[in-house]
N, C-alpha and C positions, 0 to 999 in steps of 0.2 A: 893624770890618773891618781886616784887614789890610794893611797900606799897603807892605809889601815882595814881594809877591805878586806873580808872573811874567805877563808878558802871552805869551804863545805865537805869532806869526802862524800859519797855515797859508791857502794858499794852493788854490785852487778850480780844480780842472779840468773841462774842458766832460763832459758826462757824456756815456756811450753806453754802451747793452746790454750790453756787454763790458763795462768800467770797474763797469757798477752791479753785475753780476752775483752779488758778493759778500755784496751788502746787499740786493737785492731785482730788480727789475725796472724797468727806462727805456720808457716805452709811450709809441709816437709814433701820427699819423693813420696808416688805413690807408684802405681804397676799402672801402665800404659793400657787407656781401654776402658776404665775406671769409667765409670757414669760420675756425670755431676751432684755434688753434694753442696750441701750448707758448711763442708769444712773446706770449699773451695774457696780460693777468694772471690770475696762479695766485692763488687769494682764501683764507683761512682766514677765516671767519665763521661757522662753524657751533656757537662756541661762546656765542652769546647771540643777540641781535636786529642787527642790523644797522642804521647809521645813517649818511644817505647829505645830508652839509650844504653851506653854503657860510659860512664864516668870515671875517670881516673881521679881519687882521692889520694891527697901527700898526706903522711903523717904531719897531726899538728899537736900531738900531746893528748890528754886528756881531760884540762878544762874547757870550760866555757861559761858564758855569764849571759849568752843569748838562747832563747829558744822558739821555736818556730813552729806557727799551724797552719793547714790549707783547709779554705773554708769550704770550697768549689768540689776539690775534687776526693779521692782515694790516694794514697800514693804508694807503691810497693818498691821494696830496696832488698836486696840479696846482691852475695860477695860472689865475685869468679873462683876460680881455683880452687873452692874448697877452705880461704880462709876467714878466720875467727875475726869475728866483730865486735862494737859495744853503740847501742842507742841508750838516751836519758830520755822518756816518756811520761807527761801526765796524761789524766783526760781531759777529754774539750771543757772549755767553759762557756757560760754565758758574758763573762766581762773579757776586756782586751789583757789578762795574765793569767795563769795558772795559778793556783792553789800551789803554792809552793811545799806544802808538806806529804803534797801528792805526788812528786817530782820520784819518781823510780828508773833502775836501769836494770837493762838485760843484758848481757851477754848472747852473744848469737853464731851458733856455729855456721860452717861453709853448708853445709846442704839445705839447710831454711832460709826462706826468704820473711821476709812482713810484709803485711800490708796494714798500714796507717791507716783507720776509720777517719770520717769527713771532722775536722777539728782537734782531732789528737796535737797536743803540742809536743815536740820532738827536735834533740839536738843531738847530732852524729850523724852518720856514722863515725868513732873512734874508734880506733886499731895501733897496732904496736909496729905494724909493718910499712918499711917506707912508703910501700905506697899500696892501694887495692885497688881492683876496677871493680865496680858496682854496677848492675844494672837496676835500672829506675825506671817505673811507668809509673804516669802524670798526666799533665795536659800540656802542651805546647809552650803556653804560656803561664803556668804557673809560678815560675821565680820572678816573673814581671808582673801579673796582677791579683795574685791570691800566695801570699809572702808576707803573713800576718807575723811578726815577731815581737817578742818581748825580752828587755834589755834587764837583768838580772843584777846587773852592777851598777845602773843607774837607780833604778826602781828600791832596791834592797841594801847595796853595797854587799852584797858578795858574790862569788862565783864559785861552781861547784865543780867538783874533780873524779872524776871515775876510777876506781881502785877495787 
């Protein structure tokens, strides 16, 4: 590995509707009963089965030099319990990497979930907490055949850090 390799900070702002809008969608509680709206999440699934889990994540710090997009489908991620999160988000491209100057992070509390638009590239969820469970809908197969990622330390030499 390479030992002269840049660390990046970027720095997490609190998310809202507006803020995510560019990357997908910020879905808070609403009152039971509510009719369907366009601030519902918009879902792409219709390209395989659908897969609706809950994932246990270990803390691994807050770098990373990988980032990741789904071409196929939507994909929504929200914490259990009520704990605080952090995603790093651009938007989709037309080439296989992100516009690296478009590379943003949110902060995300327990009671919102996101949902990923189709190509958002995205790495996290990072947290401070040994561990979180997540819930995630996708498609079945999405970390086997729609797992488009791009290598930030190979491409660039450096990795960036949430703070």
């Amino acid at each position: 590995m390479n030992e002269s390799r840049l660390v990046q900070p970027l720095s997490a702002q609190w998310i809202t509707p507006e803020s995510f809008k560019q990357y997908g969608q910020a879905i808070y509680p609403t009152e039971d009963g509510k009719q369907y709206e366009a601030d519902d999440a918009q879902l792409t699934l219709q390209n395989g089965i659908p897969r609706f889990y809950i994932m246990r994540l270990h803390q691994r710090g807050r770098k990373f030099h990988k980032i990741t997009r789904h071409l196929k489908c939507t994909q929504c991620l929200g914490s259990l319990e009520g704990k605080e999160w952090l995603i790093a988000v651009a938007p989709p491209s037309d080439t296989d990497k992100p516009v690296v100057e478009e590379i943003v992070a949110f902060r995300i509390p327990g009671n919102c979930f996101i949902k990923l638009d189709v190509g958002t590239w995205h790495a996290g969820p990072y947290f401070d907490a040994e561990f979180v469970d997540f819930y995630n809908l996708e498609l079945n197969d999405t970390n086997i055949n729609d797992h488009d990622t791009c290598n930030l330390l190979e491409i660039y030499n450096f990795e960036i850090e949430l703070i």
